[in-house]
N, CA and C of each residue as an Amber inpcrd file, in Angstrom:
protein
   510
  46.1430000 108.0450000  61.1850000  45.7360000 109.3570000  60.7000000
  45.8270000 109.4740000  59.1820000  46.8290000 108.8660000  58.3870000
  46.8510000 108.7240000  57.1180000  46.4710000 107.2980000  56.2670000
  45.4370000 107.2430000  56.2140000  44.9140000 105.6040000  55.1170000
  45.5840000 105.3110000  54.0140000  46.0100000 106.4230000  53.0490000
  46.8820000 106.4390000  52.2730000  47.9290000 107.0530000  52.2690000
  49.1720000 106.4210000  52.1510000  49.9810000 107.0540000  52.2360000
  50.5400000 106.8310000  50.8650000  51.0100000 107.6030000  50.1750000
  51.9070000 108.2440000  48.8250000  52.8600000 108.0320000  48.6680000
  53.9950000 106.9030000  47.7490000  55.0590000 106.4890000  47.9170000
  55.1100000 106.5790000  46.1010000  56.6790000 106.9040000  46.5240000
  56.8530000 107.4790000  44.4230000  58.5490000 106.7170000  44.2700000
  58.4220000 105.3920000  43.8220000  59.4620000 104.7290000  43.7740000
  60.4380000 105.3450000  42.4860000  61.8150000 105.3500000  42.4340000
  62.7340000 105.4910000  41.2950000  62.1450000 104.3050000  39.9280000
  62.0110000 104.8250000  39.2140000  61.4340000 104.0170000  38.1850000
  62.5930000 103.3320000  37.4180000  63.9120000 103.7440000  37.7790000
  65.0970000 103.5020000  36.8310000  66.1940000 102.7850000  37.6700000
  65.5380000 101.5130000  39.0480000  66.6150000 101.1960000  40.0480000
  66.4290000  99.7910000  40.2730000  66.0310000  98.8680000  38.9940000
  66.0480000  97.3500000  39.5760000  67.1970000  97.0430000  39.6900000
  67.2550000  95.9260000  40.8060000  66.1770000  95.2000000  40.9470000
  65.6090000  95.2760000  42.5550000  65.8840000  96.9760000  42.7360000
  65.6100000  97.7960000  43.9130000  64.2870000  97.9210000  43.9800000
  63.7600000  99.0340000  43.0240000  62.3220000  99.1680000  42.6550000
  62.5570000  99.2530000  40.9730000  61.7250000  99.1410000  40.9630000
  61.1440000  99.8900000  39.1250000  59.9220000  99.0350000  38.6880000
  59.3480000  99.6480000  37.0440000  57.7540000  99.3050000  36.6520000
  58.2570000  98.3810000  35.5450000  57.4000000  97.6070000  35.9450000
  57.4390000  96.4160000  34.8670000  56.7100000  96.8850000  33.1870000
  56.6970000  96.1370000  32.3420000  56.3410000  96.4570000  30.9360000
  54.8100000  97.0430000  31.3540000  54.1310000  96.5240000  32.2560000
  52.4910000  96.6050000  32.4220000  51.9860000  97.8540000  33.5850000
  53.4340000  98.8250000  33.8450000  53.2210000  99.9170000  34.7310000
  53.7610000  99.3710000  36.2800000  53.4970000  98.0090000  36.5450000
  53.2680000  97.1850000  38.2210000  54.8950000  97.8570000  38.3820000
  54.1990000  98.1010000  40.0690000  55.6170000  98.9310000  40.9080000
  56.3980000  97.1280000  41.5130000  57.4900000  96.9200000  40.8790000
  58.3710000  95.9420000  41.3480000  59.3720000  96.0550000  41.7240000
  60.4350000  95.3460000  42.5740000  61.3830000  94.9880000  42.9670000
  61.4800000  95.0550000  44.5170000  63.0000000  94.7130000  44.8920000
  63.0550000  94.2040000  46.2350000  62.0960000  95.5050000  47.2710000
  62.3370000  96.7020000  47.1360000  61.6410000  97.5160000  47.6930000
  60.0820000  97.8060000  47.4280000  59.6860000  97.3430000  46.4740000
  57.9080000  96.8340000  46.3020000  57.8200000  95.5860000  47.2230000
  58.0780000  94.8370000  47.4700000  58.1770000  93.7270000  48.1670000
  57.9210000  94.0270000  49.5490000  59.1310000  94.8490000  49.9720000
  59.2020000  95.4760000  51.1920000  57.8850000  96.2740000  51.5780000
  57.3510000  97.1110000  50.6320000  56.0750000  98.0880000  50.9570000
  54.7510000  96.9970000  50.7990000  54.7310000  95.9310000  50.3230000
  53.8220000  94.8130000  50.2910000  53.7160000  94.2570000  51.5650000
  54.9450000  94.0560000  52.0420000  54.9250000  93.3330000  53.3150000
  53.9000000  94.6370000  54.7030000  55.1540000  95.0810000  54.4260000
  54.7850000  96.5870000  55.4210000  52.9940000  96.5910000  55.4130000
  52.3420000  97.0390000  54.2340000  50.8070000  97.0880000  54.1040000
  50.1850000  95.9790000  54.4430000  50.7260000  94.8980000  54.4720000
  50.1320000  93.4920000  54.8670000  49.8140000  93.6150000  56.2040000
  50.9330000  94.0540000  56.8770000  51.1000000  93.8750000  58.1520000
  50.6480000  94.8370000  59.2150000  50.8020000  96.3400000  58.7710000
  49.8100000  97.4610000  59.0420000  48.7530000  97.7970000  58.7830000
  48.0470000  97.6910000  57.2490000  46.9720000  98.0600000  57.0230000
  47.0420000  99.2850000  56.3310000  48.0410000  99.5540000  56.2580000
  48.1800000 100.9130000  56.0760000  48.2660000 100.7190000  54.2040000
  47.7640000 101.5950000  53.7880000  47.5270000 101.9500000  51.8190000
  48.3810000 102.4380000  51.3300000  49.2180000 101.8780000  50.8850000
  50.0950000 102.6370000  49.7620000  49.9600000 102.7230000  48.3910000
  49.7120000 104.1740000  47.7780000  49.5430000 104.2360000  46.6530000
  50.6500000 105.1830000  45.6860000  51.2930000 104.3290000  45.1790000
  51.9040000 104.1110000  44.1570000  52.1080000 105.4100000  43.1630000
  52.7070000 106.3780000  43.3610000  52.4190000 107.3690000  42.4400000
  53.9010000 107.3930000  41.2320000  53.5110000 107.6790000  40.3000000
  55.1280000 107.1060000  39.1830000  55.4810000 108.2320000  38.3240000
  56.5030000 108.2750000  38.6590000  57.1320000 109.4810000  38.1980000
  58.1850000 109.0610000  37.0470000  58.1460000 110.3640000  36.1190000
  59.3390000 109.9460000  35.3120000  60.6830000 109.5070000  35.4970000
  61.5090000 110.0920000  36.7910000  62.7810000 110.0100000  37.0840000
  63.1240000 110.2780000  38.1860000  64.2240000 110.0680000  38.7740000
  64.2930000 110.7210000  40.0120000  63.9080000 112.1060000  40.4580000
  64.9590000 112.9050000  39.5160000  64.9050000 114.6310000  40.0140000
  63.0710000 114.4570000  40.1650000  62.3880000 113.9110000  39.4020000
  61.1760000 114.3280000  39.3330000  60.3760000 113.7850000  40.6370000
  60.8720000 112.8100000  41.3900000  60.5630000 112.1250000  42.1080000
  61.1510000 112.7550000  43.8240000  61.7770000 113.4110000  43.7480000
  62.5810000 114.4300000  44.5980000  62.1790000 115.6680000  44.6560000
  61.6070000 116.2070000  43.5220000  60.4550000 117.1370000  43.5270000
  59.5420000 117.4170000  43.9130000  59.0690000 116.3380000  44.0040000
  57.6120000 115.6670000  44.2520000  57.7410000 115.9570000  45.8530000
  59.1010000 114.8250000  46.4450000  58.8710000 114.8610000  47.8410000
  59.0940000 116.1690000  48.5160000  60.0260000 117.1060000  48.0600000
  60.3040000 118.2900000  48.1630000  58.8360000 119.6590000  48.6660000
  57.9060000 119.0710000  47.7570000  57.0920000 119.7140000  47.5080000
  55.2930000 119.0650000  48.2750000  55.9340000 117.6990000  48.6460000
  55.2540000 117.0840000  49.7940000  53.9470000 116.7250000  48.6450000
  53.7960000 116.3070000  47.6740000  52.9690000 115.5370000  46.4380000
  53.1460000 114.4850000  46.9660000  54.1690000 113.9080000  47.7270000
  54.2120000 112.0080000  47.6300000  54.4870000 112.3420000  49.7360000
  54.5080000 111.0780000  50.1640000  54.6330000 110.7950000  51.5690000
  55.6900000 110.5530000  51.5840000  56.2340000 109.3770000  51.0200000
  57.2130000 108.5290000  51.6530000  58.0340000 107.5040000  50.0870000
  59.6660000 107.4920000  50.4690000  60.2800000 107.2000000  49.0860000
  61.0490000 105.6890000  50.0390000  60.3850000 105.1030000  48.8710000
  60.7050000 103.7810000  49.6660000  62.1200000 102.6920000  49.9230000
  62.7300000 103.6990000  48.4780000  64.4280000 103.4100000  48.7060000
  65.1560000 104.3440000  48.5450000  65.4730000 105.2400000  49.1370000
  65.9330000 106.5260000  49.0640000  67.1730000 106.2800000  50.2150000
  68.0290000 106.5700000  49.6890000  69.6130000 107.0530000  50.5340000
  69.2350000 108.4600000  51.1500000  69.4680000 108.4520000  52.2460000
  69.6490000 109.4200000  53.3600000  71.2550000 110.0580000  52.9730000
  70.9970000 111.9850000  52.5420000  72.1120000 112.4510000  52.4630000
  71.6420000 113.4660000  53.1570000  72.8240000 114.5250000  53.5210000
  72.5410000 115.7240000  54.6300000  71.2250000 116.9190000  53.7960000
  71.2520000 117.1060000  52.1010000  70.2330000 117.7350000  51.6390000
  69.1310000 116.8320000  51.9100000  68.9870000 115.9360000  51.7540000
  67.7820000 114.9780000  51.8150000  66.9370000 115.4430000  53.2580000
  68.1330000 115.2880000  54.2370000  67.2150000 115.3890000  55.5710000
  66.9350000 116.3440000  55.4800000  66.7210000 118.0440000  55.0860000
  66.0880000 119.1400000  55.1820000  64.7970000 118.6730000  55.0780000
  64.4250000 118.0430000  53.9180000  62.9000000 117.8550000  53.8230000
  62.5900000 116.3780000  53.8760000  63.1800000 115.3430000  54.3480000
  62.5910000 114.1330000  54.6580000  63.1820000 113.6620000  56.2670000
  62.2510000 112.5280000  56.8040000  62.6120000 111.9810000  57.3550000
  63.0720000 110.4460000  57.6870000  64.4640000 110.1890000  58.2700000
  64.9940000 108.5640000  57.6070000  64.6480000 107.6120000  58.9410000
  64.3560000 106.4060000  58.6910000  64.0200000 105.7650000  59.2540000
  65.1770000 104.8510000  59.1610000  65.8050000 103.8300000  60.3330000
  67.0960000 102.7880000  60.1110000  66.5840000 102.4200000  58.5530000
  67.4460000 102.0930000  57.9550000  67.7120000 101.4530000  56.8320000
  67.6380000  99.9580000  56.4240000  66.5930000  99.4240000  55.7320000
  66.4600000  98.0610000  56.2320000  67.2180000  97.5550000  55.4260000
  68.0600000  98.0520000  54.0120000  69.2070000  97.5530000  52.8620000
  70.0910000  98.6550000  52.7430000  71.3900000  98.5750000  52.6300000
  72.1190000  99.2960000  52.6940000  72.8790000  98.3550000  51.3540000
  73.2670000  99.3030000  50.5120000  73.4390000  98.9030000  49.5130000
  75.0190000  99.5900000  49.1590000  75.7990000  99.2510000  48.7140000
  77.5170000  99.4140000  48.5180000  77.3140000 100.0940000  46.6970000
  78.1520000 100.9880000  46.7960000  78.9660000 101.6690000  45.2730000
  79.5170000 101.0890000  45.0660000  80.1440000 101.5770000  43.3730000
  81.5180000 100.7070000  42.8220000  81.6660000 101.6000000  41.9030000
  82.4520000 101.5760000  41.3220000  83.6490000 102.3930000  40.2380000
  83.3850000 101.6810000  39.0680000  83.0530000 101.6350000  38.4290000
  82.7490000 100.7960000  36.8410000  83.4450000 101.8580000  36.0720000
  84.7390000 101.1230000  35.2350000  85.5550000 101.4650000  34.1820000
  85.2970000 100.6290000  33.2360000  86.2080000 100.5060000  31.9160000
  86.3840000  99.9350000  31.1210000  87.1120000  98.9030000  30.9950000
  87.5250000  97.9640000  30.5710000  87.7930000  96.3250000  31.0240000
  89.1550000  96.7640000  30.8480000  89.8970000  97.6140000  30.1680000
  91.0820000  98.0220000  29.8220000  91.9560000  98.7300000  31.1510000
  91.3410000  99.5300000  31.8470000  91.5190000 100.2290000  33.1240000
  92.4670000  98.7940000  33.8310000  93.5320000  98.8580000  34.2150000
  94.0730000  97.5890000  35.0610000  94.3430000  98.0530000  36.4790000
  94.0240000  97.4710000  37.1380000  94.4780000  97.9790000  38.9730000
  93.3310000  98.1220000  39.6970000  93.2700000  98.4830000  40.7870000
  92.5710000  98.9180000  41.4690000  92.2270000 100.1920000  41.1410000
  90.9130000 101.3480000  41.5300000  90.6820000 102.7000000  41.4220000
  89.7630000 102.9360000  42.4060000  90.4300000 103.8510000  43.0260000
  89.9950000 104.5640000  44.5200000  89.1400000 105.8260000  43.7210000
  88.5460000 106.3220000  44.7210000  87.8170000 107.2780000  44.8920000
  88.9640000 108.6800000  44.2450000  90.0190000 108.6290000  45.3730000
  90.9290000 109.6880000  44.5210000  91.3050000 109.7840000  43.2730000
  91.4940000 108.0510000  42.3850000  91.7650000 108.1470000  41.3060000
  90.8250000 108.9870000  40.2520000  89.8200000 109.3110000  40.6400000
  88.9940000 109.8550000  39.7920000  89.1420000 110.9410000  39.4810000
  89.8710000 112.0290000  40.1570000  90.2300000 113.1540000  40.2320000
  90.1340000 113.5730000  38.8030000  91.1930000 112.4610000  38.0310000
  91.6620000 112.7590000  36.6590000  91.1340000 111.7420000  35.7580000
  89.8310000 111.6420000  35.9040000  89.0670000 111.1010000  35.4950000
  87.5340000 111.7350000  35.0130000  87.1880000 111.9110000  33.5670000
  85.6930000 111.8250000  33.5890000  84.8910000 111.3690000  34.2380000
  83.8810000 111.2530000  35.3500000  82.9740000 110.3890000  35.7780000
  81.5460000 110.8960000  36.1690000  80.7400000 110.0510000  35.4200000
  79.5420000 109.4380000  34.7510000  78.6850000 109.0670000  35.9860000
  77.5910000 110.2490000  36.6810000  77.1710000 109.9400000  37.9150000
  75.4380000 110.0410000  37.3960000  74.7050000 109.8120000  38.0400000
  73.3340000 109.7390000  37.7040000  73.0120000 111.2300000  38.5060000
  72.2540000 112.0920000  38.0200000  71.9970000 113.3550000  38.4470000
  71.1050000 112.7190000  39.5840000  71.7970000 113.7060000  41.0670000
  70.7900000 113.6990000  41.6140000  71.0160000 112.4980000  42.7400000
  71.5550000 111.2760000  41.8160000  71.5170000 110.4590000  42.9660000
  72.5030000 110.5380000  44.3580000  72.3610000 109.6090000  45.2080000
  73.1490000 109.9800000  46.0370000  74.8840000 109.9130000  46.1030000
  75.3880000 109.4670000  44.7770000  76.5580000 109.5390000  44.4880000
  77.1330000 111.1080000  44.4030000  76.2300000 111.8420000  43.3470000
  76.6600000 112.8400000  43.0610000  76.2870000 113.9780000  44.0590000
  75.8390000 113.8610000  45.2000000  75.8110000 114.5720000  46.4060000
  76.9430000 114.0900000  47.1060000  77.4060000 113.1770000  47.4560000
  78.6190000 112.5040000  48.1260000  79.8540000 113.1370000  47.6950000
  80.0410000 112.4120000  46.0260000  81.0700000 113.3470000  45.2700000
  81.5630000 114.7910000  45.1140000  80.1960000 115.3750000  45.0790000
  80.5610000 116.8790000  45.3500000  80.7190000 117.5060000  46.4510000
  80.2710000 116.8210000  47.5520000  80.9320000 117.3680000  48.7660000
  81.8760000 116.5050000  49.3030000  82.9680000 115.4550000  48.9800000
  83.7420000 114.8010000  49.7620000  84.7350000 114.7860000  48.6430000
  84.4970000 115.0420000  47.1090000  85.7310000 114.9700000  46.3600000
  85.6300000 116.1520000  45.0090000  85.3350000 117.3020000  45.4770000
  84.8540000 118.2360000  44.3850000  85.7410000 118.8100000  43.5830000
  86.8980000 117.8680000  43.3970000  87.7800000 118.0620000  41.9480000
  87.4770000 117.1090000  40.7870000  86.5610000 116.3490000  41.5390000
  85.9460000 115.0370000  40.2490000  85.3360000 116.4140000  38.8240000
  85.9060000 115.8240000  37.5070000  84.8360000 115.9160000  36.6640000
  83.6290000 115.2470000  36.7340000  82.2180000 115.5590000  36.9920000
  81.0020000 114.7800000  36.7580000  80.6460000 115.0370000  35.7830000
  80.7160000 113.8740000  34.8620000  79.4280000 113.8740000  33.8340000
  77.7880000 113.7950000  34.3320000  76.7620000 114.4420000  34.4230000
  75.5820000 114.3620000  35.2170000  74.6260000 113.7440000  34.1750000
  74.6610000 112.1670000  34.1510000  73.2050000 111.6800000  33.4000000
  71.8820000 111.0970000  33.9020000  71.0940000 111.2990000  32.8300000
  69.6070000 111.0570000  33.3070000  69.2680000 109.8490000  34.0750000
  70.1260000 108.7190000  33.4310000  70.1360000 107.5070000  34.3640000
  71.3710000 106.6650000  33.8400000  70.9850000 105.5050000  34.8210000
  72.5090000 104.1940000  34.9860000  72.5230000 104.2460000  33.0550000
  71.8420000 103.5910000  32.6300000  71.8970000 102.9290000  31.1440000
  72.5740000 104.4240000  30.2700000  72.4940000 105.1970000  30.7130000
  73.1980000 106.1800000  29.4140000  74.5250000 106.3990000  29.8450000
  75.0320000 106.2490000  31.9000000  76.2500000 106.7320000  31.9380000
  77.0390000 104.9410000  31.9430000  76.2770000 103.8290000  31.5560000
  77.3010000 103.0610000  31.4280000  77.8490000 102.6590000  30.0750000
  76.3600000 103.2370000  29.3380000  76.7120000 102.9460000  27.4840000
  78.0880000 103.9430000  27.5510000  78.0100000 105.4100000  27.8480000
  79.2190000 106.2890000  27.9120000  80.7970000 105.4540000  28.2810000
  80.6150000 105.0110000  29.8050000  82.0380000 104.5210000  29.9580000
  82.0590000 103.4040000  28.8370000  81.2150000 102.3120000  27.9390000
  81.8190000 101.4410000  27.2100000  82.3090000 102.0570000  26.0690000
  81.5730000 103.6110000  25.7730000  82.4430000 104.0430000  24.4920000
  83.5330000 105.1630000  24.6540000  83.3280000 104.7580000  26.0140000
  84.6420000 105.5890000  26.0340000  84.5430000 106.9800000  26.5680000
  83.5050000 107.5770000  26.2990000  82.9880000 108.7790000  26.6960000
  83.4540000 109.3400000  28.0070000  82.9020000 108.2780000  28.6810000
  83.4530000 108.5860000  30.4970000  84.3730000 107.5990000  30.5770000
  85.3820000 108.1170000  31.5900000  86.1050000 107.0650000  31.7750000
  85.7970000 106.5590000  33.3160000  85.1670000 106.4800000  33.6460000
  84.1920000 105.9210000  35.2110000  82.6020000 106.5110000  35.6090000
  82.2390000 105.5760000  36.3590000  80.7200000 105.7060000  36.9140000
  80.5510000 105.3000000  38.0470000  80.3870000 105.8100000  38.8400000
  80.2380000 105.4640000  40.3660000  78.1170000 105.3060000  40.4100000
  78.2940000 104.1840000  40.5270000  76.8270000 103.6370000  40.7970000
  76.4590000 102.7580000  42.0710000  75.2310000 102.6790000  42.6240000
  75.0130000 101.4120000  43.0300000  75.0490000  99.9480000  42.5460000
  76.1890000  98.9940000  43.3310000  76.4960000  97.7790000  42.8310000
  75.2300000  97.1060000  42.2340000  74.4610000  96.7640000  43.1920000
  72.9420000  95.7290000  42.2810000  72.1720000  96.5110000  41.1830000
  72.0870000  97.4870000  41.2780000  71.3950000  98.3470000  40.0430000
  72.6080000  98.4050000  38.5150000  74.0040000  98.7830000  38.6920000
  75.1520000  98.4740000  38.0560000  74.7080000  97.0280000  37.4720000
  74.8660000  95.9790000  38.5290000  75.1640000  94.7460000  37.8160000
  73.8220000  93.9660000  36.9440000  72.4270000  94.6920000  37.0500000
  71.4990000  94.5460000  37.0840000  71.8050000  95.2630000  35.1790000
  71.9120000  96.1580000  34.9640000  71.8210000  96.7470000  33.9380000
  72.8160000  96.5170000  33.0240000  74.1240000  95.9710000  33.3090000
  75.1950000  95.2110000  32.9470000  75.0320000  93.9210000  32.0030000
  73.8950000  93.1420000  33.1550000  73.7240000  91.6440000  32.4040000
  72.2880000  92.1570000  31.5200000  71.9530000  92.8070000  31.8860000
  70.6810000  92.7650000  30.9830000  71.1960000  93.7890000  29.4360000
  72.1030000  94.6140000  29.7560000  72.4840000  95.2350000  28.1980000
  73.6460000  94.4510000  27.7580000  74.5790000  93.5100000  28.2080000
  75.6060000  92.6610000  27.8320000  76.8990000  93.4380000  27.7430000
């Protein structure tokens, strides 16, 4: 019933999705929607948004079909629907090399922390630990430059997108 279907990847989540220097929708979840169209027939077209919130908007407002790596949270399901999860992808706590020990989720309490607006951290956080300070930034690369200067003193991110933006800013 639908030939095209409308998929609006996070532009700011390799090596999940995101656009290469030349616009091209890449990473492990382009891959995934390559396969998928191979194998169905079915058209996916690519619509690119500036950022998430904008990309959450979009689906909100039913502009796009389908988000091709999107975490399933309890706001989410009001207006989408989740299908099993074919990657399930793990958080982490990124401090400063100085931080010694382990740091739990509680430790953050008394902690600045540096969440990406919007993503599914900072829906988690605010309903399972809502004494956290959140710093709310636009994306990974501004709340991890923050924890290296100190700014935040933690960032709860996704691990491969974290370590992804880590080796590539040094």
């Amino acid at each position: 019933n639908h030939p095209v279907v409308r998929i609006a990847p996070d532009p700011y989540f390799p090596p999940i999705e995101s656009f290469d220097k030349n616009g091209k929708y890449i990473g492990i979840a382009a891959d995934f929607m390559h396969l998928i169209q191979k194998e169905t027939g079915i058209n996916f077209r690519v619509v690119r948004c500036n950022d998430w919130d904008e990309v959450l908007k979009k689906a909100r407002s039913r502009e796009i079909d389908a988000l091709p790596a999107a975490a399933q949270t309890p706001a989410r399901s009001k207006y989408l629907l989740f299908a099993k999860p074919h990657l399930v992808l793990p958080g982490v706590i990124i401090t400063r090399a100085n931080v010694k020990g382990k740091i739990t989720l509680k430790d953050l309490s008394a902690m600045r922390v540096s969440v990406v607006k919007s993503y599914v951290w900072q829906e988690f956080l605010d309903a399972d630990f809502p004494g956290i300070q959140l710093d709310l930034v636009p994306d990974l690369q501004t709340g991890l430059k923050k924890v290296a200067m100190g700014v935040s003193d933690a960032m709860v991110a996704t691990l491969p997108v974290a370590l992804y933006y880590i080796e590539k800013q040094g």
